[in-house]
BASEDREN-614524 format. One record per residue (C-alpha): residue number from 0; x, y, z. Coordinates in Angstrom, 1 decimal, m for minus. Layout:
N
+-----+--------+--------+--------+
| num |     c1 |     c2 |     c3 |
+-----+--------+--------+--------+
| NUM |      X |      Y |      Z |
...
+-----+--------+--------+--------+
END
This chain:
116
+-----+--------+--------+--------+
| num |     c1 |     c2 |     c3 |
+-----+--------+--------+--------+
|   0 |    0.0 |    0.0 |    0.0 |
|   1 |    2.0 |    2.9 |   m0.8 |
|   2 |   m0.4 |    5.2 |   m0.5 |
|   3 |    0.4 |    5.7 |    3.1 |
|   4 |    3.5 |    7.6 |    1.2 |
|   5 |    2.0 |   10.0 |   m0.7 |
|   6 |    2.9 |   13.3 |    1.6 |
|   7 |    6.5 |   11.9 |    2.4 |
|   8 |    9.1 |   12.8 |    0.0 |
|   9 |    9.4 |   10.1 |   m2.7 |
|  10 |   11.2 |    9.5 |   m5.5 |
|  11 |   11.2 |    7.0 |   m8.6 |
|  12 |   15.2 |    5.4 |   m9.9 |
|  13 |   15.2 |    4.1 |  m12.9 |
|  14 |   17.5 |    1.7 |  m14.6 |
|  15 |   17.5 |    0.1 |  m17.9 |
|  16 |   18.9 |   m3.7 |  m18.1 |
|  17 |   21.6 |   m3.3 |  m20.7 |
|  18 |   22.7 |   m6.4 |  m20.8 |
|  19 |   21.7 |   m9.7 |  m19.7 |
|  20 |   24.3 |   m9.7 |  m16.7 |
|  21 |   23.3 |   m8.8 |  m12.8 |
|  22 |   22.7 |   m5.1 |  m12.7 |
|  23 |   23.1 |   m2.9 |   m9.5 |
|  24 |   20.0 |   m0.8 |   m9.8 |
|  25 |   20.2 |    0.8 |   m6.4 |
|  26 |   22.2 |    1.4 |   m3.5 |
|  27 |   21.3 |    2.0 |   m0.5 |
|  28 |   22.6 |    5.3 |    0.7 |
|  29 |   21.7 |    7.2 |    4.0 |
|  30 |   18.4 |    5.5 |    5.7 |
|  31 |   16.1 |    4.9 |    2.1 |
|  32 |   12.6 |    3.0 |    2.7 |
|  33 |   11.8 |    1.4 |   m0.7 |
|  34 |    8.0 |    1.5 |   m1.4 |
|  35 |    8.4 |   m1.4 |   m4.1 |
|  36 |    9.8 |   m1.7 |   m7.5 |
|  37 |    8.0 |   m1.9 |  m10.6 |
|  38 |    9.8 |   m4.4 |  m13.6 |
|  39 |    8.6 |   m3.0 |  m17.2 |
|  40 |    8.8 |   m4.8 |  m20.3 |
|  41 |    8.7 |   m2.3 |  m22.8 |
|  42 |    9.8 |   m4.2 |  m25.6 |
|  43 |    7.0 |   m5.1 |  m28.6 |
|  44 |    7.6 |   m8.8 |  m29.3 |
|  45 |    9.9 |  m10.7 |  m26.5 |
|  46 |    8.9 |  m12.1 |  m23.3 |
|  47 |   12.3 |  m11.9 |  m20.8 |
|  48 |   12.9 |  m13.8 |  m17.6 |
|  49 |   13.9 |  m11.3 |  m15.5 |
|  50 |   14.8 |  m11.7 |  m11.7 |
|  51 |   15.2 |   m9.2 |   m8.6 |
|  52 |   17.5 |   m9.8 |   m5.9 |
|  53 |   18.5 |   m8.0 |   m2.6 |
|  54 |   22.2 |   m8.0 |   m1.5 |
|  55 |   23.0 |   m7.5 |    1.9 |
|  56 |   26.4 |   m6.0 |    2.5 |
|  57 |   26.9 |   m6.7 |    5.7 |
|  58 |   26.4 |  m10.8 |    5.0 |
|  59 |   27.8 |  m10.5 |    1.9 |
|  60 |   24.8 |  m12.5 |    1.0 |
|  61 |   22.5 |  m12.3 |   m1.8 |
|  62 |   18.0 |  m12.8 |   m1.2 |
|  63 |   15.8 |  m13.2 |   m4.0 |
|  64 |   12.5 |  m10.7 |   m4.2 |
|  65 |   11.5 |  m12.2 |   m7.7 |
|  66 |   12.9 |  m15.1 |   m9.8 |
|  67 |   12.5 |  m16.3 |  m12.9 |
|  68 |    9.5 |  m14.5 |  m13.8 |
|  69 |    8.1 |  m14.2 |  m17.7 |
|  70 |    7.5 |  m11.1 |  m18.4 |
|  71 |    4.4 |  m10.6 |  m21.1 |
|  72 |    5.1 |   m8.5 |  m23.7 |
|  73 |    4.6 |   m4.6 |  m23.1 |
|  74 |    3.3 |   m5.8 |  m19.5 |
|  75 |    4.4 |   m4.4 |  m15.8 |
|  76 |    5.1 |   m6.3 |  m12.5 |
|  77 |    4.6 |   m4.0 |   m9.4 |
|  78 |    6.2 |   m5.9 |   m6.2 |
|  79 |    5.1 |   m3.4 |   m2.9 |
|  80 |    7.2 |   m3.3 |   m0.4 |
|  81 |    5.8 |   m0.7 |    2.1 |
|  82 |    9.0 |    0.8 |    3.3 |
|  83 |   11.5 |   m2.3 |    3.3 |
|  84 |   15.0 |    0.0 |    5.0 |
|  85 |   17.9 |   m0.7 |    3.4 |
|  86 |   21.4 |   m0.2 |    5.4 |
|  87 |   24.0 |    1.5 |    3.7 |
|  88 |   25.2 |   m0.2 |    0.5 |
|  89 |   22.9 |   m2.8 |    0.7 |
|  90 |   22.1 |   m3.0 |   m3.2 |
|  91 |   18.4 |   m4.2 |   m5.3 |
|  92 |   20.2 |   m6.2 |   m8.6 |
|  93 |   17.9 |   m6.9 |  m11.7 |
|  94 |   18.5 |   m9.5 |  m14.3 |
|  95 |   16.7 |  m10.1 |  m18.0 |
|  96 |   17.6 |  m12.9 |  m20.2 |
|  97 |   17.2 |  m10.1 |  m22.5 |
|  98 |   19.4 |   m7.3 |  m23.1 |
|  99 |   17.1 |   m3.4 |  m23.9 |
| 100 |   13.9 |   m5.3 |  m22.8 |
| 101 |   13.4 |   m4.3 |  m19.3 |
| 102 |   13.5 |   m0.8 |  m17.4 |
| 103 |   13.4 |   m1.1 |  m13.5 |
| 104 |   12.0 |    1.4 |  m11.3 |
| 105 |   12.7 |    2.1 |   m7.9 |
| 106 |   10.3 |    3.4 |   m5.6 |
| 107 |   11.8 |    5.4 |   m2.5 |
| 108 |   11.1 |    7.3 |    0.4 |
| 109 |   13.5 |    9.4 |    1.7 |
| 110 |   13.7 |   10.4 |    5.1 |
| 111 |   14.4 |   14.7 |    5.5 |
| 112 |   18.1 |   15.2 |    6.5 |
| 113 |   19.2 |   11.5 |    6.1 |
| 114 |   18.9 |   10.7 |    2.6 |
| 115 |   21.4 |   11.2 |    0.0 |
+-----+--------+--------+--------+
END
């Protein structure tokens, strides 16, 4: 639910998948809350797998959000995460099986005279 974010101060990151290799779409920097993240398959014809993974820094260990999922063509996935806080850099990777197929957005609220 989101909504409960409208009067904070939010902002969207985006980040094209390039290339079909594990992309760092955000970093965690000061104290960000991450709404949710919205996968976009813009493309006209191809269906990508595409996959969303949380690193944790301080376990040098990586947690899939989403895996594997078949994206229809010219179709979104919206995955709500009311506020998950990230510690500093803490990363959210993407991955498409498809390179120029998918944009990924991240949704983030920042918190006043913390956030970079």
């Amino acid at each position: 639910m989101a909504g409960n974010f409208v009067s904070d101060n939010c902002r969207i990151v985006p980040t094209r998948l390039t290339t079909a290799s594990l992309t760092t779409c955000y970093t965690g920097q000061g104290f960000p809350q991450i709404i949710g993240v919205r996968l976009v398959n813009f493309h006209a014809t191809l269906t990508p797998k595409v996959s969303l993974q949380y690193y944790k820094a301080t376990a040098s260990t990586s947690y899939y959000l989403q895996a594997n999922y078949v994206m229809p063509v010219a179709n979104s996935l919206w995955l709500p995460f009311e506020a998950f806080a990230m510690y500093e850099n803490d990363l959210l990777q993407a991955q498409s099986d498809t390179a120029n197929a998918v944009d990924v957005h991240v949704f983030l609220a920042e918190v006043p005279g913390r956030s970079q």
